[in-house]
mmCIF file of the N, C-alpha and C atoms, coordinates in Angstrom:
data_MODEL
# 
_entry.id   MODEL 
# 
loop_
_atom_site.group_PDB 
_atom_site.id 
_atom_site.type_symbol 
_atom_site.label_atom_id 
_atom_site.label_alt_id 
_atom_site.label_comp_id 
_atom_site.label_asym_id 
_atom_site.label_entity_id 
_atom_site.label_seq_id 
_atom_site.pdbx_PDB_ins_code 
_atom_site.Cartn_x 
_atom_site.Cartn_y 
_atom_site.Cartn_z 
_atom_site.occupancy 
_atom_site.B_iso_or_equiv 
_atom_site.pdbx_formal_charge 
_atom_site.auth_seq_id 
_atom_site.auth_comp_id 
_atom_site.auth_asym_id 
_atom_site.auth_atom_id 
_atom_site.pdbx_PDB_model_num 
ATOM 1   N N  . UNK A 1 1  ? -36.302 17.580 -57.415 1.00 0.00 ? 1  UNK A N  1 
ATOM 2   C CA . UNK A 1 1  ? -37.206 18.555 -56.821 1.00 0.00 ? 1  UNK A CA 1 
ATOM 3   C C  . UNK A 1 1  ? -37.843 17.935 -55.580 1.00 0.00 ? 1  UNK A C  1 
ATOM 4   N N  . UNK A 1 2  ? -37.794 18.684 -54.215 1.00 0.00 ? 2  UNK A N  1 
ATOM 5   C CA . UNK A 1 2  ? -38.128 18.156 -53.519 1.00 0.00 ? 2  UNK A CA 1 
ATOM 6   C C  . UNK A 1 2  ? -39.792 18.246 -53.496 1.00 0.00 ? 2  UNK A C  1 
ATOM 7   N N  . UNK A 1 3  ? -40.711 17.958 -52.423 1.00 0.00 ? 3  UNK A N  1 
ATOM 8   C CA . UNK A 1 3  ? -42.022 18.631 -51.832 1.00 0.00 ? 3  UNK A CA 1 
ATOM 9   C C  . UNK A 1 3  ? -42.018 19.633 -50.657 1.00 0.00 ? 3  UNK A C  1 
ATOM 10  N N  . UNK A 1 4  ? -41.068 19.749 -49.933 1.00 0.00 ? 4  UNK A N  1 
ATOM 11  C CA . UNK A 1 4  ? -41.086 20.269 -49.367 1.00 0.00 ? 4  UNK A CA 1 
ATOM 12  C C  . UNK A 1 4  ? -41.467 22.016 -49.910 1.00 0.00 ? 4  UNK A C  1 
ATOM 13  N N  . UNK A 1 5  ? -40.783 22.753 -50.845 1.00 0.00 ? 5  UNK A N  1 
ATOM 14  C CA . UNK A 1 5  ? -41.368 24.707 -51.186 1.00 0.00 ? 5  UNK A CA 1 
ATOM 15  C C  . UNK A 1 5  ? -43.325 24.173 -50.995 1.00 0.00 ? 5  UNK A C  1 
ATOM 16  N N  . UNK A 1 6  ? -43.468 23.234 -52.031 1.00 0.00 ? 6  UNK A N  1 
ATOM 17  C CA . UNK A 1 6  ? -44.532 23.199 -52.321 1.00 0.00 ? 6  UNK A CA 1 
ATOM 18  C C  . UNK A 1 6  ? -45.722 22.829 -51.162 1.00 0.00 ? 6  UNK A C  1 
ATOM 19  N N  . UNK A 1 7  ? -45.644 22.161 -49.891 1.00 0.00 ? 7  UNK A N  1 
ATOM 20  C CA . UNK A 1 7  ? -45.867 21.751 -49.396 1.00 0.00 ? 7  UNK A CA 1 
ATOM 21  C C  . UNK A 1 7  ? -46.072 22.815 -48.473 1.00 0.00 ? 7  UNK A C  1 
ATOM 22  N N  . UNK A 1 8  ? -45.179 23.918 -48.373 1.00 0.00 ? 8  UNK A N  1 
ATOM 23  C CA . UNK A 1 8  ? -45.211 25.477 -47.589 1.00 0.00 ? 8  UNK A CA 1 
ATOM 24  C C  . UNK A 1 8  ? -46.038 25.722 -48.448 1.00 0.00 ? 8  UNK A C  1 
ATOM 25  N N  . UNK A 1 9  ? -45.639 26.292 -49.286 1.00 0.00 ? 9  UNK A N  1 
ATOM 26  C CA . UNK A 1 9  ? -46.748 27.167 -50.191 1.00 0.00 ? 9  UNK A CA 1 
ATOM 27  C C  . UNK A 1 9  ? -48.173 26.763 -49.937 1.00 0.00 ? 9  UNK A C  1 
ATOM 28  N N  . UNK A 1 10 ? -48.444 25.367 -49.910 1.00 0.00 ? 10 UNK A N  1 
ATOM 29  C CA . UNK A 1 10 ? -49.731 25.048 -49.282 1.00 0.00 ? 10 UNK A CA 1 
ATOM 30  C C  . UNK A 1 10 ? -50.524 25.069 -48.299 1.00 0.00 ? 10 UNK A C  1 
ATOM 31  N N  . UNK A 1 11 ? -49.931 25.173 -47.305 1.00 0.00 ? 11 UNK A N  1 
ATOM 32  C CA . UNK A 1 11 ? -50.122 24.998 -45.848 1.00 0.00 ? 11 UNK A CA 1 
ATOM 33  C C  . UNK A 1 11 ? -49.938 26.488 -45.581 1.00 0.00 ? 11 UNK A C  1 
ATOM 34  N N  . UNK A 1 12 ? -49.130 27.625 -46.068 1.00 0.00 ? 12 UNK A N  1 
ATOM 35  C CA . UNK A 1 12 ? -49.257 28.803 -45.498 1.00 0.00 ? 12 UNK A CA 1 
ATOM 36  C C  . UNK A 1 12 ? -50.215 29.475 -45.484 1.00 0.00 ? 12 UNK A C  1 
ATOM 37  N N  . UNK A 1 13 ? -51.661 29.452 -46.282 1.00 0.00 ? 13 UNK A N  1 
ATOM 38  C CA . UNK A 1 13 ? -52.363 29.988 -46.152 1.00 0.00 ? 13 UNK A CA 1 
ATOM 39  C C  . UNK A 1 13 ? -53.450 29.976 -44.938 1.00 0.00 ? 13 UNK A C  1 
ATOM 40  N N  . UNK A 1 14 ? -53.189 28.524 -44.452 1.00 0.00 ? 14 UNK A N  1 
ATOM 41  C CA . UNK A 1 14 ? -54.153 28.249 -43.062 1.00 0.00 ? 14 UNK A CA 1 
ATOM 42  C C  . UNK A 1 14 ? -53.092 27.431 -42.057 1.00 0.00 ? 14 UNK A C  1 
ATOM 43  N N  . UNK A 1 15 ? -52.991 27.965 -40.336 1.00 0.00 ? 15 UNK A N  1 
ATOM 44  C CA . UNK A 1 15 ? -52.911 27.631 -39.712 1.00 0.00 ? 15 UNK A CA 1 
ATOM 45  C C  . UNK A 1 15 ? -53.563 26.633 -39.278 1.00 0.00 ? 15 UNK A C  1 
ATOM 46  N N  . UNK A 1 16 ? -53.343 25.374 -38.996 1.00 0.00 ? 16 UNK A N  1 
ATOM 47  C CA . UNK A 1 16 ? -54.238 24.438 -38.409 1.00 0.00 ? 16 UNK A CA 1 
ATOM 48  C C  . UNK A 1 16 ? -53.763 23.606 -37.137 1.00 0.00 ? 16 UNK A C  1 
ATOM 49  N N  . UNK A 1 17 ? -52.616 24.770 -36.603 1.00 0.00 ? 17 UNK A N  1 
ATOM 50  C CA . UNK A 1 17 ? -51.791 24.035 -35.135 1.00 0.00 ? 17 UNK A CA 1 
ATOM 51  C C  . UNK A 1 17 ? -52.426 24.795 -33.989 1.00 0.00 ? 17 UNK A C  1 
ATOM 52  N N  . UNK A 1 18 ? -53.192 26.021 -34.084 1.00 0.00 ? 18 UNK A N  1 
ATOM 53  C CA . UNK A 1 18 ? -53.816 26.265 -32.899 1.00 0.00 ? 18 UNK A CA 1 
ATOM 54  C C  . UNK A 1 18 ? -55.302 25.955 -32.650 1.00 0.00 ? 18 UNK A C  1 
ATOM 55  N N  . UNK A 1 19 ? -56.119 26.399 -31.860 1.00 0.00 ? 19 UNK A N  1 
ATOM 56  C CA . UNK A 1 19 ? -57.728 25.810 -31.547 1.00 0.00 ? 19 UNK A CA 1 
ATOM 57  C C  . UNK A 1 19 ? -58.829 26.440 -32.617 1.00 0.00 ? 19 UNK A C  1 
ATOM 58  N N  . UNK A 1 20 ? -59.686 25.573 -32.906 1.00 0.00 ? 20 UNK A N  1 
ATOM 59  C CA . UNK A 1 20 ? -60.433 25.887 -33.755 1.00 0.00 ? 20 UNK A CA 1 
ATOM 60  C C  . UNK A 1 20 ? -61.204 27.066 -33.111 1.00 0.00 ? 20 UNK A C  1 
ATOM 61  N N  . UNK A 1 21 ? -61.793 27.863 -34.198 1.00 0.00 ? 21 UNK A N  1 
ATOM 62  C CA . UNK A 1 21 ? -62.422 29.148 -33.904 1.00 0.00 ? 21 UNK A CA 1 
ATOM 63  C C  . UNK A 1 21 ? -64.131 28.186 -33.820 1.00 0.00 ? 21 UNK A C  1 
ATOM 64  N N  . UNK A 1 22 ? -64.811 28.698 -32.910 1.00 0.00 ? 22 UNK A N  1 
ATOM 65  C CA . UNK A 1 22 ? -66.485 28.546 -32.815 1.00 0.00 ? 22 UNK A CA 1 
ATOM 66  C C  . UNK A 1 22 ? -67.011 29.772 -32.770 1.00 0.00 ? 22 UNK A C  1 
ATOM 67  N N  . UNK A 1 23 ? -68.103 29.815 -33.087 1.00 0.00 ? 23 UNK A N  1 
ATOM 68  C CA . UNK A 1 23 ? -69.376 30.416 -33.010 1.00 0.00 ? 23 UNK A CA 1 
ATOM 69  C C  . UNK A 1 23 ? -70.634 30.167 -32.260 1.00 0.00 ? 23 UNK A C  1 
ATOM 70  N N  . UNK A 1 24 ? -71.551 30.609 -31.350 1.00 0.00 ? 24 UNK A N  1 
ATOM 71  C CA . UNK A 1 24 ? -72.656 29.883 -30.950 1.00 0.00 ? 24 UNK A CA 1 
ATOM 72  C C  . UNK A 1 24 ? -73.922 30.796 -31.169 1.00 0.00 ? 24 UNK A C  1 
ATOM 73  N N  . UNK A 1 25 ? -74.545 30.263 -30.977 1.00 0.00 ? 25 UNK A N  1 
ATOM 74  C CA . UNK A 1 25 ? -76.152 30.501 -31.295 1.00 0.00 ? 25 UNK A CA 1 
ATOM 75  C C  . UNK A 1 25 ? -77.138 30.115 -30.707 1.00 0.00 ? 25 UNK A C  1 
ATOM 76  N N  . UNK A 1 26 ? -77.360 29.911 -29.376 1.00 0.00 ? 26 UNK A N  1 
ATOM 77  C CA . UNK A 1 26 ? -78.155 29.651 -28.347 1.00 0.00 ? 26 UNK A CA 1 
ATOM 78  C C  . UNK A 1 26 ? -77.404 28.262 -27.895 1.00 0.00 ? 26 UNK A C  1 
ATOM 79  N N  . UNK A 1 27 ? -77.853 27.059 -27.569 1.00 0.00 ? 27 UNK A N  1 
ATOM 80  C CA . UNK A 1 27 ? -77.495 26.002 -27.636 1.00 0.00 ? 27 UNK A CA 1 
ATOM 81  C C  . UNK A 1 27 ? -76.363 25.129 -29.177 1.00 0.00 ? 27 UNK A C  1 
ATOM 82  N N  . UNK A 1 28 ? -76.793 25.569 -30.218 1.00 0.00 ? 28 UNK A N  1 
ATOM 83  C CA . UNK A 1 28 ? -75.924 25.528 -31.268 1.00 0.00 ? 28 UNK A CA 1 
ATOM 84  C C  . UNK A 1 28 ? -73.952 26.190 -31.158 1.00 0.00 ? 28 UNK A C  1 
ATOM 85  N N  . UNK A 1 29 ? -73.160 25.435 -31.766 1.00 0.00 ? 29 UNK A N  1 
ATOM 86  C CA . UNK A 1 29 ? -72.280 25.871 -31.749 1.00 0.00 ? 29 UNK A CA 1 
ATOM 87  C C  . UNK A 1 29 ? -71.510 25.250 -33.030 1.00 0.00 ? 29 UNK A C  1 
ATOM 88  N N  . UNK A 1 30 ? -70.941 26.129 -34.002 1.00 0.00 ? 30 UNK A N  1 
ATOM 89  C CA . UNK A 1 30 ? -70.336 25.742 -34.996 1.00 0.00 ? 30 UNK A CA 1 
ATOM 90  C C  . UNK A 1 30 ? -68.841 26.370 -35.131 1.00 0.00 ? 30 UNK A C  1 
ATOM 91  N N  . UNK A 1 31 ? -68.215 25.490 -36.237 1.00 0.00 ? 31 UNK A N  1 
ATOM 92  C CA . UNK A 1 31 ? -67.228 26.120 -36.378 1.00 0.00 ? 31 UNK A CA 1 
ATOM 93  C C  . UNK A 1 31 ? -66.646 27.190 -37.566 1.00 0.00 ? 31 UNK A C  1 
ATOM 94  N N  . UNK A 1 32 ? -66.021 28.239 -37.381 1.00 0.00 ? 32 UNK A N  1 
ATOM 95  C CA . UNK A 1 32 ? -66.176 29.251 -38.274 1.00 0.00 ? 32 UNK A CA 1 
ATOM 96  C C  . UNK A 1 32 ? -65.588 28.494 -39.790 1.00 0.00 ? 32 UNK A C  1 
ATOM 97  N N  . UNK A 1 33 ? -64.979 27.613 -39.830 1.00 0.00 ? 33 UNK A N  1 
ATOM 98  C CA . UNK A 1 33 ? -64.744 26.892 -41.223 1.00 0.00 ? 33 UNK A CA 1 
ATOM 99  C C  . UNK A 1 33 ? -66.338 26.699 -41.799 1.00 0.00 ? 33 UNK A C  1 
ATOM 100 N N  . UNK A 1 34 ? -66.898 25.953 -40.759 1.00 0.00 ? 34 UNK A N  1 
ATOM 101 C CA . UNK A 1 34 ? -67.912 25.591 -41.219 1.00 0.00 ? 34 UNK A CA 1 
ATOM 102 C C  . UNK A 1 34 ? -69.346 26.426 -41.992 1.00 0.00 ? 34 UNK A C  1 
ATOM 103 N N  . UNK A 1 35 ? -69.474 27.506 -41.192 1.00 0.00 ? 35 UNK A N  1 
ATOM 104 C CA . UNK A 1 35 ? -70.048 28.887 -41.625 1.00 0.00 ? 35 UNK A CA 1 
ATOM 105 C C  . UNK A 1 35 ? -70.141 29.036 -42.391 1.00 0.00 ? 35 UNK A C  1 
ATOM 106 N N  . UNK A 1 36 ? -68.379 29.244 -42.735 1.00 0.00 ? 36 UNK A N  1 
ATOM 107 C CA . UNK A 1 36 ? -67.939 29.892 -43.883 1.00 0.00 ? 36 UNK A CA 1 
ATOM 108 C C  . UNK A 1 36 ? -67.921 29.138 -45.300 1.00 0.00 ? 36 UNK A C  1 
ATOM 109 N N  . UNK A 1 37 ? -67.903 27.255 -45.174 1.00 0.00 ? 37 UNK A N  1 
ATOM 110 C CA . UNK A 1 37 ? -68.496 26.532 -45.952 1.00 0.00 ? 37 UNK A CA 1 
ATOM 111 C C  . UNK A 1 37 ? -69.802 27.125 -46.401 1.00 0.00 ? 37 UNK A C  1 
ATOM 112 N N  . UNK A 1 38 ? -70.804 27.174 -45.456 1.00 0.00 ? 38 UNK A N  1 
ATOM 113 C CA . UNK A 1 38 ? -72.023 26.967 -45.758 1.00 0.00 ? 38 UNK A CA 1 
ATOM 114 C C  . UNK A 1 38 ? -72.516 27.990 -46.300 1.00 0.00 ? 38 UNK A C  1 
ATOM 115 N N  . UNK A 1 39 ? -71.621 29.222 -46.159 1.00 0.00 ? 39 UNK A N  1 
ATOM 116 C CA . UNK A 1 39 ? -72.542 30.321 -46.464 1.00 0.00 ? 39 UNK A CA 1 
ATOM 117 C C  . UNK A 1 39 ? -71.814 30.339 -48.239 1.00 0.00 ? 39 UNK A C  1 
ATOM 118 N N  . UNK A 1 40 ? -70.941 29.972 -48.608 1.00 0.00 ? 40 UNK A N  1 
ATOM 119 C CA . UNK A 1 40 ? -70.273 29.759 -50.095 1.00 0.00 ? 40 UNK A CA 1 
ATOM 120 C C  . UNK A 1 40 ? -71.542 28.916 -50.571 1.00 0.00 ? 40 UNK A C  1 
ATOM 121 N N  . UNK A 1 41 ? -71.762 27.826 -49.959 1.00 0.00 ? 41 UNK A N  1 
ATOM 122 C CA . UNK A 1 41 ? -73.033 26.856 -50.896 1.00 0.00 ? 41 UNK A CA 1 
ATOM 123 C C  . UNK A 1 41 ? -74.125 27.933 -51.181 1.00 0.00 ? 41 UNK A C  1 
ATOM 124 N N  . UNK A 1 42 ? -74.589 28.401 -50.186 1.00 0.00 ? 42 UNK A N  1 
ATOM 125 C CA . UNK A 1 42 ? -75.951 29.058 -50.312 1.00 0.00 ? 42 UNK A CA 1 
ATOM 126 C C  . UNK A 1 42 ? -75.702 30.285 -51.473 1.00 0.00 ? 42 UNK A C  1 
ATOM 127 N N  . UNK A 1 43 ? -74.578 31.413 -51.102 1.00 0.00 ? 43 UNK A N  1 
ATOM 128 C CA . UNK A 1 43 ? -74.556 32.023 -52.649 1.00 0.00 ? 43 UNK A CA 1 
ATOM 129 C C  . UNK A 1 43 ? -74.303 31.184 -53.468 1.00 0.00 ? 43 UNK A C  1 
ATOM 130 N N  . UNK A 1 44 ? -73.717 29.965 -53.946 1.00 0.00 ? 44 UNK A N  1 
ATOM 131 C CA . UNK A 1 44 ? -73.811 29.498 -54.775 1.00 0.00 ? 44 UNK A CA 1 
ATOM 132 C C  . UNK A 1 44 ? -75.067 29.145 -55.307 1.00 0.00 ? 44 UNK A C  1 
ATOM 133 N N  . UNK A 1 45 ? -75.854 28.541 -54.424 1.00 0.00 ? 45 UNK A N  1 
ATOM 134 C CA . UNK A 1 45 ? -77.103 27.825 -55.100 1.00 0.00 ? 45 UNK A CA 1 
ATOM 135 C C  . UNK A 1 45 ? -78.302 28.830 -55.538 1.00 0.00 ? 45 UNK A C  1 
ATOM 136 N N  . UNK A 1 46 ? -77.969 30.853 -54.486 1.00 0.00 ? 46 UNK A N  1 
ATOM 137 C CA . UNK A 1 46 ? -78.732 31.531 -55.152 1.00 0.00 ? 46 UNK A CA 1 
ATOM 138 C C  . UNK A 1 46 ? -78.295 32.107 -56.624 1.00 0.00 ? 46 UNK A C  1 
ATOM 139 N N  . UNK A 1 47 ? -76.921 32.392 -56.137 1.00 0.00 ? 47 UNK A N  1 
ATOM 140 C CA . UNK A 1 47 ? -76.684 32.853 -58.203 1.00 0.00 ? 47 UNK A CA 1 
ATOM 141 C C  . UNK A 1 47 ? -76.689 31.511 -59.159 1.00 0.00 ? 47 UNK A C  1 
ATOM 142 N N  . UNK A 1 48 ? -76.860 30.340 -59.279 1.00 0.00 ? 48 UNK A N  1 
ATOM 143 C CA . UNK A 1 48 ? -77.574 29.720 -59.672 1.00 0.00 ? 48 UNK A CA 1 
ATOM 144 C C  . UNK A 1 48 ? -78.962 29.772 -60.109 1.00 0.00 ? 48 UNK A C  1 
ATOM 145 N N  . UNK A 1 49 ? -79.956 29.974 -59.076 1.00 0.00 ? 49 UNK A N  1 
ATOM 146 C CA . UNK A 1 49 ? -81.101 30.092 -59.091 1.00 0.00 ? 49 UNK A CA 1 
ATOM 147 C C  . UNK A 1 49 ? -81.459 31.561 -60.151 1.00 0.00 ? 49 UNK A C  1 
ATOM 148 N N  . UNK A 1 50 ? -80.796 32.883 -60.037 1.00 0.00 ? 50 UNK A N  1 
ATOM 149 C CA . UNK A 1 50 ? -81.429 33.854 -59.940 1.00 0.00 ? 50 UNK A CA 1 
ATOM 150 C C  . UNK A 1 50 ? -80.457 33.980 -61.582 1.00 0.00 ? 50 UNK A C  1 
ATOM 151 N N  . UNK A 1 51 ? -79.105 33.435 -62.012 1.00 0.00 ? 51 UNK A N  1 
ATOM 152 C CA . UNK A 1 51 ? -78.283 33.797 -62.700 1.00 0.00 ? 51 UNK A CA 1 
ATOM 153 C C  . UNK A 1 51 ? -79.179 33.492 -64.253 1.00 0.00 ? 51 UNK A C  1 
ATOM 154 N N  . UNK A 1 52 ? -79.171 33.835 -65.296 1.00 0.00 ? 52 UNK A N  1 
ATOM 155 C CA . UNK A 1 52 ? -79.755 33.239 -66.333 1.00 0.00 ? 52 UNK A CA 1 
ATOM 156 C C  . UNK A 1 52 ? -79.441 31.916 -67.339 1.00 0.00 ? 52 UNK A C  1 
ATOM 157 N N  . UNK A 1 53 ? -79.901 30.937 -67.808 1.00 0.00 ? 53 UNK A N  1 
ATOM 158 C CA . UNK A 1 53 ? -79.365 29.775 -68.611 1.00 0.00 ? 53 UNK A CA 1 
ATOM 159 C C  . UNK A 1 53 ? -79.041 30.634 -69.354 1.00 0.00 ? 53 UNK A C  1 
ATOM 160 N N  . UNK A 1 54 ? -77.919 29.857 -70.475 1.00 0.00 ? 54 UNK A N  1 
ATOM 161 C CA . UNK A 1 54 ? -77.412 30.552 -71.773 1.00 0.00 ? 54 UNK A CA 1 
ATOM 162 C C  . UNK A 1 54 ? -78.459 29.872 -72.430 1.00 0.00 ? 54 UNK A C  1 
ATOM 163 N N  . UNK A 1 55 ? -78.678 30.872 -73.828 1.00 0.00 ? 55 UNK A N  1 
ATOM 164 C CA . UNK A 1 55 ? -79.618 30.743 -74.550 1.00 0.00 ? 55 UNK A CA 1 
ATOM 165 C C  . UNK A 1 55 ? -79.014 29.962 -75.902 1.00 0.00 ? 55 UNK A C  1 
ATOM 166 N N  . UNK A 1 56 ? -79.221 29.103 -76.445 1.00 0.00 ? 56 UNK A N  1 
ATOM 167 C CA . UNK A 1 56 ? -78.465 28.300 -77.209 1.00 0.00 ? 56 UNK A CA 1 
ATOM 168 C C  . UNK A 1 56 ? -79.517 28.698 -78.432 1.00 0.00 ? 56 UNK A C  1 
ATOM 169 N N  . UNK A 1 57 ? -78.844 28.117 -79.862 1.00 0.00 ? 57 UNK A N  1 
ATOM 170 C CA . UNK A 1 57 ? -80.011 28.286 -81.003 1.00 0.00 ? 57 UNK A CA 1 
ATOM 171 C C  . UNK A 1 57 ? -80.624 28.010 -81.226 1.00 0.00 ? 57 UNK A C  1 
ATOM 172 N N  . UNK A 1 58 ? -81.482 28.760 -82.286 1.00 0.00 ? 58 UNK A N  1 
ATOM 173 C CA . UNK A 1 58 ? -82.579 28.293 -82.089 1.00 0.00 ? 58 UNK A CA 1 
ATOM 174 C C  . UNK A 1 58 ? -82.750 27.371 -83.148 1.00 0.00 ? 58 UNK A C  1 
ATOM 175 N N  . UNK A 1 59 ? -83.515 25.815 -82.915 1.00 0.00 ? 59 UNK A N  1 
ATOM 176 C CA . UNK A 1 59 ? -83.594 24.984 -83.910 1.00 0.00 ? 59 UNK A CA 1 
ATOM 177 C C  . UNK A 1 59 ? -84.838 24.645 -84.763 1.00 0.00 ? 59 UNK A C  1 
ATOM 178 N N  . UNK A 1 60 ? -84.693 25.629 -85.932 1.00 0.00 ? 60 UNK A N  1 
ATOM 179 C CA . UNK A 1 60 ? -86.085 25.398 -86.654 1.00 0.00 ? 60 UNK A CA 1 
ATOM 180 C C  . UNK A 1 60 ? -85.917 25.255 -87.863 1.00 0.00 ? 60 UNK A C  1 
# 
């Protein structure tokens, strides 16, 4: 078995041979990977915050 199917299969989902995409914001300038990182953390850390603990038994 080679690596090579697998190695497509991986890589087809993102181009990474042409110029990165930016964004700016006055003097700021990011890159849309990056955004798009950051904005995954932040819902993460709010449905975290807002999601409920599981309630385990009760020990009495």
């Amino acid at each position: 078995m080679t690596g090579a199917p697998l190695a497509a299969a991986v890589a087809a989902p993102v181009n990474l041979n042409g110029p990165g995409h930016y964004v700016g914001w006055g003097i700021f300038h990011f890159s849309v990977a990056n955004v798009v990182m950051v904005a995954v953390i932040v819902l993460a850390l709010i449905a975290a915050l807002l999601l409920p603990f599981p309630k385990g038994r009760d020990r009495g």
